[in-house]
C-alpha positions as CSV (number, residue, x, y, z in Angstrom):
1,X,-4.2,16.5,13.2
2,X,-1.9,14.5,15.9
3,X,1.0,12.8,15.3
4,X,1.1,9.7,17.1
5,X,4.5,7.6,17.0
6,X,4.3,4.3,18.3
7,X,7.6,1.7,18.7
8,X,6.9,-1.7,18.7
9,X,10.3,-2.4,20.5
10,X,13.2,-0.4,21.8
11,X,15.8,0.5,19.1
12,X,19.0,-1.0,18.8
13,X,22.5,0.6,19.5
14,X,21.9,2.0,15.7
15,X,18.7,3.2,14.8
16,X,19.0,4.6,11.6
17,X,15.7,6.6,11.7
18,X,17.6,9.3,13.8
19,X,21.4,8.6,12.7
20,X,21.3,8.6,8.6
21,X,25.3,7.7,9.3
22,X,24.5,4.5,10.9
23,X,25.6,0.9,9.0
24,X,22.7,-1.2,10.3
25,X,22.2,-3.2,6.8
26,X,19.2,-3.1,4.7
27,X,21.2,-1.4,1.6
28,X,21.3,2.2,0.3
29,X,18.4,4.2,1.6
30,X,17.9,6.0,-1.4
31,X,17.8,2.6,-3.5
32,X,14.1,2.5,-4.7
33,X,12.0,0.0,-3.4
34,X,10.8,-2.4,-6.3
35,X,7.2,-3.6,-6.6
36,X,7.0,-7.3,-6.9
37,X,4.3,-9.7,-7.8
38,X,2.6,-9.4,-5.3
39,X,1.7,-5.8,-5.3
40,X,0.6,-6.1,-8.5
41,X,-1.8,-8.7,-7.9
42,X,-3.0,-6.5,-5.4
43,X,-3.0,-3.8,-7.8
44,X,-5.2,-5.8,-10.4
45,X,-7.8,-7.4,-7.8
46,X,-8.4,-3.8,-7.1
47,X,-9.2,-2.7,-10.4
48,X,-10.5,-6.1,-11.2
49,X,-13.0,-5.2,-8.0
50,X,-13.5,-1.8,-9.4
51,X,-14.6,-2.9,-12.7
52,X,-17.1,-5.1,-11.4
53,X,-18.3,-3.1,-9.5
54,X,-19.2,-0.3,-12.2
55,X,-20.6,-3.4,-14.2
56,X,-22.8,-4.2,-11.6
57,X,-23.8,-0.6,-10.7
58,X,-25.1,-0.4,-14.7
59,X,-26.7,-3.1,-14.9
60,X,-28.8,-2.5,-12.1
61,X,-29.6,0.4,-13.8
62,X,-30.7,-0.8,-16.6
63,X,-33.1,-3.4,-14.6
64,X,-34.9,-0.7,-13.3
65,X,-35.1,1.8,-16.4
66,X,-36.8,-1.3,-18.1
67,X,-39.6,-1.7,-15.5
């Protein structure tokens, strides 16, 4: 496998990638990240899609075990 890191723009005077002492903002780093709404909308299309999917798959099925 390759590693391939890719910068979308020069970092400022603090990157805190490669300084964990630096006080650029964004709150503690070892704060968990919550999950909002919207990931778990996401979340439930997916198994919405899944679900669906398995329902469609069976029935199908069944279509051609009766013929």
């Amino acid at each position: 496998m390759v590693n391939l890191s890719v910068f979308g723009q020069e970092p400022g005077p603090c990157d805190p990638f490669f300084d964990p002492n630096c006080e650029s903002g964004g709150g503690d780093p070892y704060e968990p990240v919550p999950i909002d709404g919207g990931a778990s909308v996401l979340i439930a299309a997916g198994v919405a899609y899944g679900l669906k999917k398995v329902y469609d798959k069976r029935k199908q099925d069944n279509k051609a075990d009766m013929s």
